[in-house]
C-alpha positions as CSV (number, residue, x, y, z in Angstrom):
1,X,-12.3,19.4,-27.5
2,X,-11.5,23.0,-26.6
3,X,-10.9,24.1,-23.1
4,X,-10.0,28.2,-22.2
5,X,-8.3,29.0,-18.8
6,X,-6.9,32.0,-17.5
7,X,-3.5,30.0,-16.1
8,X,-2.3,26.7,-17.7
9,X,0.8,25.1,-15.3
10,X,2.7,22.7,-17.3
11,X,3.2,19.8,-15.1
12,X,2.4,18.7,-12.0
13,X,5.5,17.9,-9.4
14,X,6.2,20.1,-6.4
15,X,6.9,23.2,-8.4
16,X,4.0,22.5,-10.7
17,X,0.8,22.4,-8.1
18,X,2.5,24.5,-6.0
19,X,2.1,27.7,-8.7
20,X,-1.1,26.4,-9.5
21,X,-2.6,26.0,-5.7
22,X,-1.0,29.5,-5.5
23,X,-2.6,30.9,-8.5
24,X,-6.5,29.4,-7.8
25,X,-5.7,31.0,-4.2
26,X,-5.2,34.1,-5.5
27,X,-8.4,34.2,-7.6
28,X,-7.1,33.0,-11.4
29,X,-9.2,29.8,-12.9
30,X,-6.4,27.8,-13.1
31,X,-5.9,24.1,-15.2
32,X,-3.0,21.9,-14.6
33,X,-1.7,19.4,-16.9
34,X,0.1,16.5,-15.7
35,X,1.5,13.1,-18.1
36,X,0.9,11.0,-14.8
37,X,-2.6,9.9,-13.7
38,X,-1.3,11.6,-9.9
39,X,0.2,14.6,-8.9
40,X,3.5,14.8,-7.2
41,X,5.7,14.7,-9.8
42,X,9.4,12.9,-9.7
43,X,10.0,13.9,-6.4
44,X,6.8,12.3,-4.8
45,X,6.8,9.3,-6.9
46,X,10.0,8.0,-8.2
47,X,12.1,10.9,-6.3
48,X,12.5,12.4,-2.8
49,X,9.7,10.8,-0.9
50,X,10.4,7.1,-1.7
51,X,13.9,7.5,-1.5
52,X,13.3,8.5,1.7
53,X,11.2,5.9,2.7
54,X,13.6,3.4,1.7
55,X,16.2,5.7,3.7
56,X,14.2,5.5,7.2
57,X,14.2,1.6,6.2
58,X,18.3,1.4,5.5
59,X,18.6,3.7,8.8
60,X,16.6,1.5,11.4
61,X,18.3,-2.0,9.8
62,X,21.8,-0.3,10.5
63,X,21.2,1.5,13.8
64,X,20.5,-2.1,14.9
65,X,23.6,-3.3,13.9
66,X,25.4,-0.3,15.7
67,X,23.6,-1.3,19.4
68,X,25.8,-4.7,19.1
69,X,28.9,-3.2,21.5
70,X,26.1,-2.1,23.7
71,X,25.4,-5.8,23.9
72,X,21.9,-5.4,22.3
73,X,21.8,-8.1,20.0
74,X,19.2,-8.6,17.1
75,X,18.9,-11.9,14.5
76,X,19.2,-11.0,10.9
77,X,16.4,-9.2,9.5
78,X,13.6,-11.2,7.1
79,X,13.0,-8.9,4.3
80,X,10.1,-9.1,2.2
81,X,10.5,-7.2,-0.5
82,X,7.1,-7.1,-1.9
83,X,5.6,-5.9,1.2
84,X,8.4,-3.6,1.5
85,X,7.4,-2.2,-2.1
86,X,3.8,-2.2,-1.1
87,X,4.7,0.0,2.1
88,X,6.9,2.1,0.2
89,X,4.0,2.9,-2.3
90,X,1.2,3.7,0.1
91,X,3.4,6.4,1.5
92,X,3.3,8.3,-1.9
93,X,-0.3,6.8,-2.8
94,X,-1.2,8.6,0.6
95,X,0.3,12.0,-0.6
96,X,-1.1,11.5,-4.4
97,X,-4.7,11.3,-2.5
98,X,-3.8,14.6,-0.7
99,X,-2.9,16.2,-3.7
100,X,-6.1,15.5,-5.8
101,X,-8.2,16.7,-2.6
102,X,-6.3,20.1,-2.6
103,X,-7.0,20.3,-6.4
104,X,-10.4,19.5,-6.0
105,X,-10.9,22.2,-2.9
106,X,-9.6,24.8,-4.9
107,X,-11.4,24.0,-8.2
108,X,-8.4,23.7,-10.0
109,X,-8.9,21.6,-13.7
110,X,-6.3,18.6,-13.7
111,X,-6.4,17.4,-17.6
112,X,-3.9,14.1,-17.6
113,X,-1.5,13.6,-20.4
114,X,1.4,15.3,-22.4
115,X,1.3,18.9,-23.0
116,X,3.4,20.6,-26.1
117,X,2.7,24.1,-27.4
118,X,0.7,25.3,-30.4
119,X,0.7,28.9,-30.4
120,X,2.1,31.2,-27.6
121,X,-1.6,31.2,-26.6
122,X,-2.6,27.2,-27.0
123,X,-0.9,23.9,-25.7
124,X,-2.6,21.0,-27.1
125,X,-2.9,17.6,-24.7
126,X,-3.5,14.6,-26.4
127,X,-7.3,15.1,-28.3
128,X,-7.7,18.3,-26.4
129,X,-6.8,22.0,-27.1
130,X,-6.2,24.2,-24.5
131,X,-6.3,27.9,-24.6
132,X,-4.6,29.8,-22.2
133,X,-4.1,33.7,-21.0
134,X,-0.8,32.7,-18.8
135,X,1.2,30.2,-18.4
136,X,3.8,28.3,-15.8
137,X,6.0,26.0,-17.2
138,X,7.1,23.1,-14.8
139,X,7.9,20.0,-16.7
140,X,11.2,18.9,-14.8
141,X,13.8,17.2,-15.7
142,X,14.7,13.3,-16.5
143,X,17.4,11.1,-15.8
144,X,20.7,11.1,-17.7
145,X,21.2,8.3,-20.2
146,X,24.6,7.0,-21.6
147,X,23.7,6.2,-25.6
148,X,27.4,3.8,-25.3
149,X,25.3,1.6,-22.5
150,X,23.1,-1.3,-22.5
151,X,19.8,1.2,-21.8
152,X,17.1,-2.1,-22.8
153,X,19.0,-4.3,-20.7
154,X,17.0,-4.2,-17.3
155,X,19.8,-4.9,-15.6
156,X,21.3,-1.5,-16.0
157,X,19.0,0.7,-13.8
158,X,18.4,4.7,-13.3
159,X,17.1,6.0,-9.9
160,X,13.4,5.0,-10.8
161,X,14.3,1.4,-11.9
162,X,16.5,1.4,-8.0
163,X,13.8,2.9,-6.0
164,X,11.2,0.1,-8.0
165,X,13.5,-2.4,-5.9
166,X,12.8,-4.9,-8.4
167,X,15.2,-7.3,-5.9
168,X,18.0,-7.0,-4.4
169,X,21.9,-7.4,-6.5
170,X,24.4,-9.2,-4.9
171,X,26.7,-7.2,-6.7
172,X,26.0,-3.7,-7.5
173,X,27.6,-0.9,-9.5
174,X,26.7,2.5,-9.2
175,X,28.3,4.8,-12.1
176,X,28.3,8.5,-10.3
177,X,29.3,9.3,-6.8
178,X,26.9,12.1,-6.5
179,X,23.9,12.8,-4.4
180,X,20.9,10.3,-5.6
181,X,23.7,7.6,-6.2
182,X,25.0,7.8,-2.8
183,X,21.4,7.7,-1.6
184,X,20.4,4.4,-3.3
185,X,24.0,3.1,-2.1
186,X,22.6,3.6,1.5
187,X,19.3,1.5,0.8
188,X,21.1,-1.3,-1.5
189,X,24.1,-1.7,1.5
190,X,21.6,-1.9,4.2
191,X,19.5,-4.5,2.0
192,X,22.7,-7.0,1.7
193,X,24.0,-6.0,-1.6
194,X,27.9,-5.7,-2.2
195,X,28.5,-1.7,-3.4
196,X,30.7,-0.2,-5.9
197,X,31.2,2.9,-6.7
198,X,32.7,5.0,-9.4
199,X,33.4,8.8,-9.3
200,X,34.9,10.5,-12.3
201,X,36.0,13.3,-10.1
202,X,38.1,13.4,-7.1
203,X,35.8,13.2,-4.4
204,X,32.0,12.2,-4.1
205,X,29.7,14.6,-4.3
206,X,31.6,17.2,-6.2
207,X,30.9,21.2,-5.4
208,X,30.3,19.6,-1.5
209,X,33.3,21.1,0.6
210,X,36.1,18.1,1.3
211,X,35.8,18.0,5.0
212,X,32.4,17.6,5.1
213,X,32.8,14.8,2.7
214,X,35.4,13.3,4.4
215,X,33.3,11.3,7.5
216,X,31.3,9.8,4.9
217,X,34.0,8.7,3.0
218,X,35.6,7.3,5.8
219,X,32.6,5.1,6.9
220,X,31.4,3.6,3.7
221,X,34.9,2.7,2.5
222,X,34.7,0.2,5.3
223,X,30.7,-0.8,4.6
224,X,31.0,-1.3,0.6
225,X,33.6,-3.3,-1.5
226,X,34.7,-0.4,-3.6
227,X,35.1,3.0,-4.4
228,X,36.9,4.2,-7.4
229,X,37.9,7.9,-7.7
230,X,39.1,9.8,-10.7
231,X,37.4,7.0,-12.9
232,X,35.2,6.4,-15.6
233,X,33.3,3.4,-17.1
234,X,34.6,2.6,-20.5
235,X,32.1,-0.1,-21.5
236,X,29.0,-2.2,-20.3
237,X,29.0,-5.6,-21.5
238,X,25.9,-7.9,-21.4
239,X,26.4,-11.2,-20.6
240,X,24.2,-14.4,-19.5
241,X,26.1,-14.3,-15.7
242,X,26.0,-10.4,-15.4
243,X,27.1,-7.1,-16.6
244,X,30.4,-7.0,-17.6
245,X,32.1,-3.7,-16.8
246,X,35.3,-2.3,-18.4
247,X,37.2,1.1,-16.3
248,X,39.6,3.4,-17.2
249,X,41.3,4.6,-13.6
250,X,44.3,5.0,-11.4
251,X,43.4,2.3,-8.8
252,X,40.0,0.5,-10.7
253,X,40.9,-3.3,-12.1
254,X,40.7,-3.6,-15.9
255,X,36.8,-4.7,-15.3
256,X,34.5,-6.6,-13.4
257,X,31.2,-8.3,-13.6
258,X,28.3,-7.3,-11.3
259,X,24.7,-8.6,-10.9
260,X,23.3,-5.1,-12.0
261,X,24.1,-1.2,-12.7
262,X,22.8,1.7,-11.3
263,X,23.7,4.6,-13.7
264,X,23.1,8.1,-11.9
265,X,25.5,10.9,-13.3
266,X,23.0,13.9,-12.9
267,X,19.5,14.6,-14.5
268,X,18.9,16.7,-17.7
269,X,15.8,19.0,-18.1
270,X,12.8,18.9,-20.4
271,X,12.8,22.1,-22.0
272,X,13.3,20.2,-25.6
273,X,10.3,18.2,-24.8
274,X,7.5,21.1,-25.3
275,X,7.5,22.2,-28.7
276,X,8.7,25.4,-26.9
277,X,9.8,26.9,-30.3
278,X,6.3,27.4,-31.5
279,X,5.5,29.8,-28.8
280,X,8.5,31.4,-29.3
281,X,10.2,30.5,-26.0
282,X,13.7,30.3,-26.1
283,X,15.5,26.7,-24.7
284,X,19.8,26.1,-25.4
285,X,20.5,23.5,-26.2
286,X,20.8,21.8,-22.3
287,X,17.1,21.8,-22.3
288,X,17.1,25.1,-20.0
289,X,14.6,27.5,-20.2
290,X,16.3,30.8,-19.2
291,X,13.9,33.1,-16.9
292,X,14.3,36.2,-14.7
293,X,13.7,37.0,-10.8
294,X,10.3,36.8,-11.3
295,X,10.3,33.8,-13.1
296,X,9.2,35.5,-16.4
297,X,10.6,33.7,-20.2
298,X,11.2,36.1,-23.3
299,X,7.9,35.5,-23.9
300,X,5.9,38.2,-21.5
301,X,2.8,36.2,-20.5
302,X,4.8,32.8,-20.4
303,X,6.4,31.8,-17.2
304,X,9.1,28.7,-15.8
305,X,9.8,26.9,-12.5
306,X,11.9,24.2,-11.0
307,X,14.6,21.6,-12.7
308,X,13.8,23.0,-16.4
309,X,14.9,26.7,-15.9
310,X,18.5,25.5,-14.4
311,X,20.6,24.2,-11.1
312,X,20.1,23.5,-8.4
313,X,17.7,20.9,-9.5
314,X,15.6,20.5,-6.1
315,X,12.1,20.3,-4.9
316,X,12.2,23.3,-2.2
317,X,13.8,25.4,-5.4
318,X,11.2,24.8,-7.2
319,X,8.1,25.2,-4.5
320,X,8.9,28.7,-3.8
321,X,9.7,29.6,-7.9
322,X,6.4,28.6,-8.0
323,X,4.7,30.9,-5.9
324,X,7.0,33.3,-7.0
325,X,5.8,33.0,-10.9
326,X,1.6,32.7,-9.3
327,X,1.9,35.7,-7.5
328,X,3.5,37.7,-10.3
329,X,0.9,36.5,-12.1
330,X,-1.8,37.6,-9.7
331,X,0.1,41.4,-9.9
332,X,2.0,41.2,-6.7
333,X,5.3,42.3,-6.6
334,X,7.4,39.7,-5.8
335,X,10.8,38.0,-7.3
336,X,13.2,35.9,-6.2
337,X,15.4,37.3,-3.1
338,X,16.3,33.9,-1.1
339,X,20.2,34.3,-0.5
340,X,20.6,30.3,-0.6
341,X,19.2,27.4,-1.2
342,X,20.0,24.2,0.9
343,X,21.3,20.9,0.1
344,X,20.8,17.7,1.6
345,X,22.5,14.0,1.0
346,X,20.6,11.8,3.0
347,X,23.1,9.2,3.5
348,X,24.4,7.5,6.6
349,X,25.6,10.1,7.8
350,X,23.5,13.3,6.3
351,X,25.6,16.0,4.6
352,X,23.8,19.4,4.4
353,X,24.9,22.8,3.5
354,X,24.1,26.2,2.4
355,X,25.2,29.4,2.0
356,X,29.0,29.7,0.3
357,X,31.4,26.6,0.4
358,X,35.2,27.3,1.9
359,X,35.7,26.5,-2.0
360,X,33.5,29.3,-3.2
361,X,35.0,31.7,-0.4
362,X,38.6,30.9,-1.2
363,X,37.7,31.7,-5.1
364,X,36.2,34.7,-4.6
365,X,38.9,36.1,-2.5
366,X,37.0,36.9,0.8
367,X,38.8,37.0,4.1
368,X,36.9,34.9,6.1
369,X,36.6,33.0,9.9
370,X,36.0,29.0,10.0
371,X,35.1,27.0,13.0
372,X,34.7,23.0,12.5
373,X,33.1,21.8,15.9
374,X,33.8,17.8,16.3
375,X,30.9,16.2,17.5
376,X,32.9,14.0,18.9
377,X,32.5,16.7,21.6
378,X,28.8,16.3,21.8
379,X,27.3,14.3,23.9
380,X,24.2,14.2,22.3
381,X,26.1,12.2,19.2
382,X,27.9,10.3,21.5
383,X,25.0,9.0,23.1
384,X,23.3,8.0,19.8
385,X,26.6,5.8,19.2
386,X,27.9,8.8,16.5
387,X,30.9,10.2,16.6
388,X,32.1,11.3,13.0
389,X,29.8,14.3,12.7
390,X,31.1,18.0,12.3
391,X,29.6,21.4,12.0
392,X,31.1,24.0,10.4
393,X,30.5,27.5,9.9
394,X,32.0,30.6,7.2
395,X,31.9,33.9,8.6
396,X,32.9,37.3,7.1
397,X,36.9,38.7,8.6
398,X,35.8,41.9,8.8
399,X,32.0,42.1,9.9
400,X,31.1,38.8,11.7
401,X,28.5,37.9,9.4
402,X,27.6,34.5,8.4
403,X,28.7,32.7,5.2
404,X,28.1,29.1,5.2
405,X,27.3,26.8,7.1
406,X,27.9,22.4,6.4
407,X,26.6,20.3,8.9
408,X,27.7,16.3,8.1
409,X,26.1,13.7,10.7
410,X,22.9,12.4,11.9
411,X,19.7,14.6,10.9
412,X,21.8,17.1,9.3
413,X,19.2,17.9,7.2
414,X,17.1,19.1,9.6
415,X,19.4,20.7,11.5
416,X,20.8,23.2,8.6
417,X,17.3,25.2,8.9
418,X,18.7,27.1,11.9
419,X,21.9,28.0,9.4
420,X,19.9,29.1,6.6
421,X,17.5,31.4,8.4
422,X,20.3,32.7,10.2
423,X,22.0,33.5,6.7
424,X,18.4,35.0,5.3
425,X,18.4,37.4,8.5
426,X,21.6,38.6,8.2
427,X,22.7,37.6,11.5
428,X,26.4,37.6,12.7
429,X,28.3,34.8,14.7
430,X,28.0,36.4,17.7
431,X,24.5,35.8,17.2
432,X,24.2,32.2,16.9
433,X,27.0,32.2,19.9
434,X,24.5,34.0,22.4
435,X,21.1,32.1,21.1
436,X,20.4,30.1,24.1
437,X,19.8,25.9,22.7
438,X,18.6,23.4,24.6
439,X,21.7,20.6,26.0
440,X,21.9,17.9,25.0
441,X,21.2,18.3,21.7
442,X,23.0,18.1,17.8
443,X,21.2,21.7,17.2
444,X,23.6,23.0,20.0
445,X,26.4,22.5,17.9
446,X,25.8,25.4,15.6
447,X,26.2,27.4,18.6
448,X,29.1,25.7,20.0
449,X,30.9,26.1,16.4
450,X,30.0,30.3,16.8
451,X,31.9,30.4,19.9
452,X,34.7,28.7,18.6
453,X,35.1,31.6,16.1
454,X,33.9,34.2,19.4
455,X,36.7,32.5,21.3
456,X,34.3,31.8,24.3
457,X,33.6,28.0,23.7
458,X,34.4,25.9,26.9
459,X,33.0,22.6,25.3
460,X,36.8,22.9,24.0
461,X,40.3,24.4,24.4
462,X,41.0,26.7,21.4
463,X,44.5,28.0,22.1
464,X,44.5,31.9,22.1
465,X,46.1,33.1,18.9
């Protein structure tokens, strides 16, 4: 079978039916090729969305434990994890159903199953050729494997296996203190299962500025068993009681048996997946498809989005890359301009940030203003039964202008939106000091944190320097 389209997107996740809803908007017959029998991608199906599912579920079971010292008492939750599962599925079935309508509405082709690359003109799927005038390549990225470990035990888990929640480990390692490991800690904790965690670097989520790191740190080295820094897992064992687990570290025992192992130490793209050669697309040897602003390959007509053409590997990256690449496409003139890109743990408490870290300031020599407001100030927090957040904010010496911003407490991932538009509108600290925001909030302390730098904050005394 032969089929002929003006675009063919390569992939279907956030970045992928994003560029092709985009394109079919903008007038191209547009086909989409996905492996999956759904759209969504990773991030809607074994990614973001029921991560975060799972997340609202961890959240609720410990906020009830927290309303204990204000004498509100519950009995110990009755899980049912196959319900739970069964929940946790609709949610993304929900969104696959959504998808497919949107596809349908715009008369976009979906053709299910593995794409790889003939020509620079034809991809073939399976039995069926496809000819194409453009193409958007958006195959994503997989996660890392460790050739040394047990990979066919199915006791050593990546963040798919986790968020199947197969049961729930009395004992669980997680190898990699980063983003989606910390995540899935969250969910397992909150479930009943004993954590550990090992970090090869110094701190958990590495590139994440100290401070903000630091209330996290404090509060789950009181929730979980373990957490080994500056450490690195030598061997995995299988054994009939468990997986026997061998470190190499300054404070980590020799090794330890747990019930199961969560390996997630980052994600690697696809680009060696494609047959990418044969159209003459050029992929080093990461996997990494390098592009330019407008998302453009080496090869003219050929285009790439999301995890596969480099870091950060995130689903809002992706998105707009992907209107980006349609629109260019379609002949507008567009390219990529966004200043930063925000990131989001969504553990117990949230970490966000954007713009430059004090790290990235300090490196590149710029004089620069930091305020840190406590929200142990904020009676907002204090009311919820929180008081570890921060929010801090970067702003240029010289002309006032804002930096960076890292919020670290409840819903800081929402609340880092006002920080990044601030950043894309070039606004100044004395901006965000005079923006009026509604009391009592957690959104107030942005403000709060801009006087601190304006020296006009009466939340606190700042001694006059």
């Amino acid at each position: 079978m032969q089929l002929k389209t003006q675009v063919l997107v390569l992939g279907g996740g956030p970045g992928g039916y994003t560029a092709a809803f985009r394109a079919a908007d903008l007038g191209k017959q547009v086909t989409l090729v996905e492996r999956y029998p759904v759209l969504g991608g990773v991030c809607l199906n074994v990614g973001c969305i029921p991560s975060k599912t799972l997340l609202h579920v961890a959240n609720v079971l410990n906020e009830a434990k927290e309303l204990n010292p204000a004498g509100i008492n519950f009995s110990e939750p009755e899980i049912n994890l196959e319900q739970l599962r069964t929940w946790k599925n609709k949610i993304s079935s929900q969104l696959n159903t959504g998808l497919a309508a949107l596809a349908k509405q715009r008369n976009v082709t979906v053709v299910n199953g593995t794409g790889r690359f003939v020509s620079d003109t034809q991809v073939q799927v399976d039995t069926q050729l496809i000819e194409f005038d453009q193409a958007i390549i958006a195959v994503g990225s997989q996660p890392v494997k460790i050739p040394a470990f047990p990979n066919d035990d199915p006791r050593l888990m990546d963040s798919t296996d986790a968020l199947n929640l197969e049961d729930i480990p009395k004992k669980l390692l997680i190898v990699g203190g980063g983003i989606i490991g910390l995540e899935m800690a969250t969910v397992y904790n909150a479930l009943g299962s004993k954590i550990t965690i090992v970090e090869m670097q110094e701190q958990i989520i590495p590139g994440c500025d100290k401070d903000l790191v630091k209330p996290l740190m404090v509060k789950i080295k009181k929730d979980y068993d373990n957490i080994f820094l500056e450490t690195k897992v030598k061997s995995i064992e299988p054994l009939t009681e468990g997986l026997k687990v061998a470190f190499e570290g300054k404070t980590a025992p020799e090794s330890d048996i747990f019930d199961k192992v969560l390996v997630a130490v980052g994600r690697r793209p696809n680009g060696h997946l494609l047959d990418a050669d044969k159209a003459g697309i050029n992929v080093d040897e990461r996997g990494f498809i390098s592009v330019d602003k407008q998302q453009r390959t080496n090869v003219k007509h050929i285009f790439a989005i999301g995890d596969v053409v480099g870091n950060p590997m995130l689903a809002h990256k992706a998105t707009h890359e992907g209107k980006i690449a349609a629109e260019v496409i379609a002949g507008m003139a567009t390219e990529w301009q966004a200043l930063t890109i925000p990131s989001v743990a969504y553990t117990d408490p949230e970490i966000a940030w954007m713009g430059l870290t004090e790290n990235d300031v300090k490196a590149q020599g710029i004089a620069y203003e930091k305020a840190a407001f406590p929200w142990a100030a904020s009676g907002r927090s204090l009311s919820i039964g929180r008081k570890e957040g921060v929010t801090k904010l970067l702003s240029d010496k010289e002309t006032g202008r804002i930096l960076g911003a890292g919020i670290v407490g409840t819903n800081a991932g929402e609340l880092i939106a006002e920080a990044v538009l601030a950043l894309e509108m070039g606004a100044n600290i004395e901006d965000l000091a005079l923006t009026v925001h509604a009391h009592p909030t957690l959104a107030e302390t942005l403000g709060l944190s801009a006087e601190m730098i304006e020296g006009t904050i009466t939340d606190l005394f700042i001694k006059k320097r």
